[in-house]
DRENLOTI-938518 format. One record per residue (C-alpha): residue number from 1; chain; x, y, z. Coordinates in pm, 1 decimal. Example, Ala and Ser with C-alpha at 12.3 -4.5 7.8 and 13.67 -1.06 7.14 Angstrom:
// DRENLOTI-938518
<pt><resi>1</resi><chain>A</chain><px>1230.0</px><py>-450.0</py><pz>780.0</pz></pt>
<pt><resi>2</resi><chain>A</chain><px>1367.0</px><py>-106.0</py><pz>714.0</pz></pt>
***
This chain:
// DRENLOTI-938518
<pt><resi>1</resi><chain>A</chain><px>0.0</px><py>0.0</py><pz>0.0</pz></pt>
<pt><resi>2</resi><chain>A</chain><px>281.2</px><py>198.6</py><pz>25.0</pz></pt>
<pt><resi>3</resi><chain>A</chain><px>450.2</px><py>230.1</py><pz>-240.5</pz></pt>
<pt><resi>4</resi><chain>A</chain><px>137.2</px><py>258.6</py><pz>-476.8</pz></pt>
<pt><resi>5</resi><chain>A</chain><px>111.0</px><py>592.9</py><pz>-244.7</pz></pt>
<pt><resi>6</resi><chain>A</chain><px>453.4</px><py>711.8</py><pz>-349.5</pz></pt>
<pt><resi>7</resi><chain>A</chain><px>421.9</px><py>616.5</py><pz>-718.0</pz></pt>
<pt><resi>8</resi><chain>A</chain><px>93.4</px><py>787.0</py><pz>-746.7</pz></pt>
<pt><resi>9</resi><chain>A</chain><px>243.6</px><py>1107.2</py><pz>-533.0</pz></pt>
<pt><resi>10</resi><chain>A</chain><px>536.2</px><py>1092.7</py><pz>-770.8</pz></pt>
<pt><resi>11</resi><chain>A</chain><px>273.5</px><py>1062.7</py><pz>-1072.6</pz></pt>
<pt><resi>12</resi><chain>A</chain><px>104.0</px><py>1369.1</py><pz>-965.7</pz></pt>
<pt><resi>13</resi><chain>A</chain><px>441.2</px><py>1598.3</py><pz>-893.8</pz></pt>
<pt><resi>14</resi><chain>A</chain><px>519.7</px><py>1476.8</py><pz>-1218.9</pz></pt>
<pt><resi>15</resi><chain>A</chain><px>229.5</px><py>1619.1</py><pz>-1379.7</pz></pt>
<pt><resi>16</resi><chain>A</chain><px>236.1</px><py>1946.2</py><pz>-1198.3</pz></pt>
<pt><resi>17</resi><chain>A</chain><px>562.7</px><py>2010.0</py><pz>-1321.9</pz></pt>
<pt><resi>18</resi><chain>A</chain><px>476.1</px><py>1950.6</py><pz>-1645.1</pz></pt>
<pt><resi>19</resi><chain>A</chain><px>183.2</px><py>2194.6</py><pz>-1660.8</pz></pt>
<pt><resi>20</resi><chain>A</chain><px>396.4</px><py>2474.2</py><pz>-1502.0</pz></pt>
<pt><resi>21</resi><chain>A</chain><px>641.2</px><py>2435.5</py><pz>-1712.7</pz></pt>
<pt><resi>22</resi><chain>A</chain><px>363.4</px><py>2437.9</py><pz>-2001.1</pz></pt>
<pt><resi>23</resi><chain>A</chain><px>172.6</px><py>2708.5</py><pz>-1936.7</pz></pt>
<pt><resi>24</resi><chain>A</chain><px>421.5</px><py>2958.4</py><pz>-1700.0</pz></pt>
<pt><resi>25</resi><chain>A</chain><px>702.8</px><py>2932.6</py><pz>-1898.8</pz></pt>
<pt><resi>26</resi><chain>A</chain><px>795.0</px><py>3183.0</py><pz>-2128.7</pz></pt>
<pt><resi>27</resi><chain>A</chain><px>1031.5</px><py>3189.0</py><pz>-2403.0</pz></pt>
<pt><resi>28</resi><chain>A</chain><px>1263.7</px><py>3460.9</py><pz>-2418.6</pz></pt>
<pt><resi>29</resi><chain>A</chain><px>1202.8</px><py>3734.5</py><pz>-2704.9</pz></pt>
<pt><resi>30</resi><chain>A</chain><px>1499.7</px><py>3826.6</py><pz>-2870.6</pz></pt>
<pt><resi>31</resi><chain>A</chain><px>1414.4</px><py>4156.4</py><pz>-2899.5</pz></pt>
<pt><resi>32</resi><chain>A</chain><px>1260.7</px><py>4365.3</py><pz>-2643.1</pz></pt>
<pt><resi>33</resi><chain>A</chain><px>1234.4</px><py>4684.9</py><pz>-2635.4</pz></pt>
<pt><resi>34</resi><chain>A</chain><px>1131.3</px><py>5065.7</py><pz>-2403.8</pz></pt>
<pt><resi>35</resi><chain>A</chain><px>1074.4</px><py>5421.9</py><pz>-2427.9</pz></pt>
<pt><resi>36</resi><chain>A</chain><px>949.1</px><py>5691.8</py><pz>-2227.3</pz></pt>
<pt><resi>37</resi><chain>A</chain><px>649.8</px><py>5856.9</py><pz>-2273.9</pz></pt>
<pt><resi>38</resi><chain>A</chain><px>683.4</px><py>6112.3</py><pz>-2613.0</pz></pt>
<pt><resi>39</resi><chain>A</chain><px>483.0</px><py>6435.6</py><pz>-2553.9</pz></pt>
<pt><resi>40</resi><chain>A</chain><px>262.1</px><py>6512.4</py><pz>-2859.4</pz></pt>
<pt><resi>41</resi><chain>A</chain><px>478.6</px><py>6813.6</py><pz>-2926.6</pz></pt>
<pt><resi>42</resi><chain>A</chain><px>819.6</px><py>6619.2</py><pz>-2940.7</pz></pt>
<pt><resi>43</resi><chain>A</chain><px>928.1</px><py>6498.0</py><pz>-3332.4</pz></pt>
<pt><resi>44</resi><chain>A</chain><px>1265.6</px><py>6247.2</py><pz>-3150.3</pz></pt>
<pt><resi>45</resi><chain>A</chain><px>1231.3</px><py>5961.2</py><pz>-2931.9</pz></pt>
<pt><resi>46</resi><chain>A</chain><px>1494.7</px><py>5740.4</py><pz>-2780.7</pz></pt>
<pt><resi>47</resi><chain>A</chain><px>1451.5</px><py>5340.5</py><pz>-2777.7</pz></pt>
<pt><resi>48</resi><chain>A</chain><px>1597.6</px><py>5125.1</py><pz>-2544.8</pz></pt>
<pt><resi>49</resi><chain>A</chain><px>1639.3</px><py>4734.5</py><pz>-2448.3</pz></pt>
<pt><resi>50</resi><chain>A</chain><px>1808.1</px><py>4500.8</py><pz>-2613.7</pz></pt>
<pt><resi>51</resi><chain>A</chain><px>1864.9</px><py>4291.9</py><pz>-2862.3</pz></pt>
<pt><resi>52</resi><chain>A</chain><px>2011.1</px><py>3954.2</py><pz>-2895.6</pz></pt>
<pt><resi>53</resi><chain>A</chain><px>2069.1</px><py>3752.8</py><pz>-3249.8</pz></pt>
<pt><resi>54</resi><chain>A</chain><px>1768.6</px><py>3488.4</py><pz>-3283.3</pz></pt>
<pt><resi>55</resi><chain>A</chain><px>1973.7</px><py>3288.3</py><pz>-3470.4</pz></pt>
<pt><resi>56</resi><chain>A</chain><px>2264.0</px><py>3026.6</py><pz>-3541.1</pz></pt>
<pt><resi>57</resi><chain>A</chain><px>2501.3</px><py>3269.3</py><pz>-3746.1</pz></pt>
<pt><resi>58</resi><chain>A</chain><px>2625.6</px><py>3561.6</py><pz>-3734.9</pz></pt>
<pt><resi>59</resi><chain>A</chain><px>2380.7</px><py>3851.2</py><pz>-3924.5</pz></pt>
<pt><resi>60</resi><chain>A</chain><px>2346.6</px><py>4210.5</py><pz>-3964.0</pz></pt>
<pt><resi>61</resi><chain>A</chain><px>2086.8</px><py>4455.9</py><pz>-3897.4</pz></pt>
<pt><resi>62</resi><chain>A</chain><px>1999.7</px><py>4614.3</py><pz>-4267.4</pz></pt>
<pt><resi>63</resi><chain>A</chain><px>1725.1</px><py>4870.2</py><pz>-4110.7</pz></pt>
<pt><resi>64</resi><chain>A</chain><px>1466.7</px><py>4934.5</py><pz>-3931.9</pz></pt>
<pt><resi>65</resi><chain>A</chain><px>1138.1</px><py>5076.9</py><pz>-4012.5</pz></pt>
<pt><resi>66</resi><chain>A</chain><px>878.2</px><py>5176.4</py><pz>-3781.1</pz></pt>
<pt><resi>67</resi><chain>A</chain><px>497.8</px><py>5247.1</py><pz>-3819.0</pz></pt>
<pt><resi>68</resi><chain>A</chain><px>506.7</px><py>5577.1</py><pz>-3553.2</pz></pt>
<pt><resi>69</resi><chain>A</chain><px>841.0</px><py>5767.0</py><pz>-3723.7</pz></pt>
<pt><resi>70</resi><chain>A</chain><px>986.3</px><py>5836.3</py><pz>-4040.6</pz></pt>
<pt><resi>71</resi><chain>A</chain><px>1362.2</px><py>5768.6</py><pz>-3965.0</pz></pt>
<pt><resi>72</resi><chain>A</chain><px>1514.3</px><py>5473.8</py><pz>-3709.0</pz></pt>
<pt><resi>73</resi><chain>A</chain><px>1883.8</px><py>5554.7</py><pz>-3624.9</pz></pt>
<pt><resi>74</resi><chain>A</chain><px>2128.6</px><py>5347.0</py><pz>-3412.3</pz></pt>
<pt><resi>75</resi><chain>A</chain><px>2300.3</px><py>5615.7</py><pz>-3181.0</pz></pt>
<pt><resi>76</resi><chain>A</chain><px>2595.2</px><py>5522.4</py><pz>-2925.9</pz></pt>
<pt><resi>77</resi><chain>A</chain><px>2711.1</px><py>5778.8</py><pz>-2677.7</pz></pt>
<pt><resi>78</resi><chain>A</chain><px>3113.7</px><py>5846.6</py><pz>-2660.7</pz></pt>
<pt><resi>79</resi><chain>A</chain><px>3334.8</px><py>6023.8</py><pz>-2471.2</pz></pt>
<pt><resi>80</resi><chain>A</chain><px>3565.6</px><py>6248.3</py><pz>-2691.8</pz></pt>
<pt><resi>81</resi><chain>A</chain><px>3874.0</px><py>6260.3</py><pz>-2472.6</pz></pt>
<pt><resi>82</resi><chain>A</chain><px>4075.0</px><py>6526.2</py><pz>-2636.7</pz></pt>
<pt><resi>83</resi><chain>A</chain><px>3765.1</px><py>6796.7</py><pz>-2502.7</pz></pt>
<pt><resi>84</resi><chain>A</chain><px>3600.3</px><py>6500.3</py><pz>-2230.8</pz></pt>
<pt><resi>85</resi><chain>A</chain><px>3223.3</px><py>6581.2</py><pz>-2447.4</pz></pt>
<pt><resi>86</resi><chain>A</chain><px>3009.5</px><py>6322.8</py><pz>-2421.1</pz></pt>
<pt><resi>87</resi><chain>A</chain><px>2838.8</px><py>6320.8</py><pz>-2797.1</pz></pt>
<pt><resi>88</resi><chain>A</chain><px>2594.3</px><py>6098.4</py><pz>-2958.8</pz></pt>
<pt><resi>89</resi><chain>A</chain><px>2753.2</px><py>5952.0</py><pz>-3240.5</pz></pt>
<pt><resi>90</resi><chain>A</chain><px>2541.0</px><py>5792.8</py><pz>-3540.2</pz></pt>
<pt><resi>91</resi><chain>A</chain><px>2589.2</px><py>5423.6</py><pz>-3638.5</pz></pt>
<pt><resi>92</resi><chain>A</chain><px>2565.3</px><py>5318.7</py><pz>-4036.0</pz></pt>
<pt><resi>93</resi><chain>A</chain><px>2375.2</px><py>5040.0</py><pz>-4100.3</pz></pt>
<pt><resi>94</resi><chain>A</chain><px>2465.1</px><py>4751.2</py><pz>-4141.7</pz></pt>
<pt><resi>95</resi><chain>A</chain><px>2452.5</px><py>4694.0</py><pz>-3763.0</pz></pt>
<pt><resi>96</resi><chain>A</chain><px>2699.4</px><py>4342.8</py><pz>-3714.1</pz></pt>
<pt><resi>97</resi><chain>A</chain><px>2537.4</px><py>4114.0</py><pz>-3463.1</pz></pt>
<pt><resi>98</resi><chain>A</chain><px>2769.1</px><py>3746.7</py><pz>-3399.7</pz></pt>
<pt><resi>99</resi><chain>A</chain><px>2598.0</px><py>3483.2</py><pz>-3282.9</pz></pt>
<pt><resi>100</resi><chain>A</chain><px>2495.2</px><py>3435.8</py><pz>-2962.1</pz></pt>
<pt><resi>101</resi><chain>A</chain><px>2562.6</px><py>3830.0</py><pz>-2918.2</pz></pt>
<pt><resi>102</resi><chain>A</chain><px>2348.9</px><py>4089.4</py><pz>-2758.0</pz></pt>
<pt><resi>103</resi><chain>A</chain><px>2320.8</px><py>4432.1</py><pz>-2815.5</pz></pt>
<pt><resi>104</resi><chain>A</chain><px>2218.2</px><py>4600.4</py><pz>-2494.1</pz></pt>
<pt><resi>105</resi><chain>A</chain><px>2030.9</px><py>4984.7</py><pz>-2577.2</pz></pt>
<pt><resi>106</resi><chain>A</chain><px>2062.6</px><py>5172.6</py><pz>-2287.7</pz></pt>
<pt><resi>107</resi><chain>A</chain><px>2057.5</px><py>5557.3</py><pz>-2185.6</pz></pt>
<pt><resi>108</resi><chain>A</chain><px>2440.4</px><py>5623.3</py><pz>-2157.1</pz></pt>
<pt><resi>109</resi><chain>A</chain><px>2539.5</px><py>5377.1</py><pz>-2474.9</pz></pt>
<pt><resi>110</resi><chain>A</chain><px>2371.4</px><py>5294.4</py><pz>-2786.9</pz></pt>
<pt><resi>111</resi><chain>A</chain><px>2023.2</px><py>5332.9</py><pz>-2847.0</pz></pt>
<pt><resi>112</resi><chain>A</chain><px>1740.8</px><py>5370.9</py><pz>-3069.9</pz></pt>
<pt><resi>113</resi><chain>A</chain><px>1712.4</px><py>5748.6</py><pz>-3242.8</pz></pt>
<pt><resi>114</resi><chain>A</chain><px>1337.8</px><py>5804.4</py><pz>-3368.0</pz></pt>
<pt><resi>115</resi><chain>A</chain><px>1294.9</px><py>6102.9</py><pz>-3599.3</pz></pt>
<pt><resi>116</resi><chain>A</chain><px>1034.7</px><py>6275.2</py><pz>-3780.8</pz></pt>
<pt><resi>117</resi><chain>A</chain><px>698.1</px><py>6158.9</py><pz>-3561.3</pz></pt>
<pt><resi>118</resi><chain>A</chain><px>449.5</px><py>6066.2</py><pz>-3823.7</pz></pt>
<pt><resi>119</resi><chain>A</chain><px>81.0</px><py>5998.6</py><pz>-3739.8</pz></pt>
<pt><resi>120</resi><chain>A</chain><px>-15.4</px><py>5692.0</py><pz>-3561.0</pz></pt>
<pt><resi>121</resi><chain>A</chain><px>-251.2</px><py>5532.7</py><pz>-3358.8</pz></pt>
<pt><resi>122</resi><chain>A</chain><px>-201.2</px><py>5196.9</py><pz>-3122.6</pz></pt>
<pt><resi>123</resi><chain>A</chain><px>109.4</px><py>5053.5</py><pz>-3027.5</pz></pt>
<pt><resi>124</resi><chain>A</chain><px>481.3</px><py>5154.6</py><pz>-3163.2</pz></pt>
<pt><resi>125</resi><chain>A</chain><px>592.2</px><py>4890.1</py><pz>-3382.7</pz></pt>
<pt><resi>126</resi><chain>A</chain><px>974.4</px><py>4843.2</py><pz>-3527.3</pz></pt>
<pt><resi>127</resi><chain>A</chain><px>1062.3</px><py>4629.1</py><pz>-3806.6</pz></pt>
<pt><resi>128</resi><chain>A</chain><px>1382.6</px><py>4496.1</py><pz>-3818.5</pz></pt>
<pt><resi>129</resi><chain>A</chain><px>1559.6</px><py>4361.1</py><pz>-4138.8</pz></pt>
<pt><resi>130</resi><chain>A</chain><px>1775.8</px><py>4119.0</py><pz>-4084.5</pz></pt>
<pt><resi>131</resi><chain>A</chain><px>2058.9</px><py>4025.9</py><pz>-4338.7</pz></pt>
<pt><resi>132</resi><chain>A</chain><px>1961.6</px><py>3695.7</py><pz>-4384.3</pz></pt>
<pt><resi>133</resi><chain>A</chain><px>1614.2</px><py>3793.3</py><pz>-4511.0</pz></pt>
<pt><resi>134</resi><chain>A</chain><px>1404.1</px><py>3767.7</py><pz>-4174.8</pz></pt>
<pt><resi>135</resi><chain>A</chain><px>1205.1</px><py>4031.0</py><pz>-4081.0</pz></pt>
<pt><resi>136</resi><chain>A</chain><px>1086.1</px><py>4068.3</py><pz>-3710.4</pz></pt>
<pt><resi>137</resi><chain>A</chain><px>813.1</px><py>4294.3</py><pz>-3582.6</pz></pt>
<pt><resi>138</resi><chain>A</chain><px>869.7</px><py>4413.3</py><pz>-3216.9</pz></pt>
<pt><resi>139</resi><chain>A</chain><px>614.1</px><py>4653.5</py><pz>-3018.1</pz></pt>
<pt><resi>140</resi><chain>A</chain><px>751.7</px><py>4914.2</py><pz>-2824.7</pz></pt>
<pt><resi>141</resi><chain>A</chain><px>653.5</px><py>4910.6</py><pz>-2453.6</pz></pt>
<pt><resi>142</resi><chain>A</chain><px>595.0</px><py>5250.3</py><pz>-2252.8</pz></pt>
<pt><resi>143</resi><chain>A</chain><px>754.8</px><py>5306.8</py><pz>-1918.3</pz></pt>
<pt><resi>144</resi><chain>A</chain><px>804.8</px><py>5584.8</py><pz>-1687.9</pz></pt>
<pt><resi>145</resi><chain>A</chain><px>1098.5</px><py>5654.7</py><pz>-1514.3</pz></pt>
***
């Protein structure tokens, strides 16, 4: 008696963990992406996240294209140290991304330039070309500070 108690207890654990694992687990997106809140009277915005290459090569980033703004930039933020400026600094696409890599947009590195607000309604969406031919659509989440 009591081992058909164990093997069914074991039978049921088993089970629970499989449904868990089912229906709380959640794959990782390779892209995910932020901004603050844009007042209606700004034209800019700044993205940030990161991105990681979804696949087994190495690819490049050909552009980006989103459905809120006319232009999608890559910016990183360097120090010049002959006058110690910090500048924003624009990156030409092709954007190189090895494999396994991630690309991490943040407010003090590279980021996400948006320019030239067009009009839009819903959710931010970016479109990223990939050099292999993919295409991935990623919305933007809002966050304050």
């Amino acid at each position: 008696m009591l081992r058909k108690i164990n093997i069914t207890n074991a039978g049921i654990l088993l089970l629970i963990q499989a449904n868990l694992f089912l229906f709380c687990h959640k794959p990782t997106e390779p892209v995910r992406l932020w901004m603050t809140p844009v007042p209606e009277v700004a034209k800019t915005a700044a993205v940030y996240g990161e991105i990681q290459n979804p696949y087994p090569v190495d690819v490049e980033i050909n552009a980006v294209v989103s459905n809120g703004y006319q232009t999608v930039d890559f910016h990183e933020t360097v120090l010049e140290e002959t006058s110690g400026i910090v500048r924003m600094r624009k990156m030409d696409y092709p954007i190189k991304l090895k494999r396994n890599d991630t690309i991490l947009l943040t407010r003090s590195g590279k980021h996400l330039m948006l320019y030239d607000k067009l009009k839009y309604s819903g959710d931010l969406e970016l479109n990223f070309e990939f050099s292999n031919g993919e295409k991935r659509t990623v919305i933007v989440e809002e966050r304050s500070l």
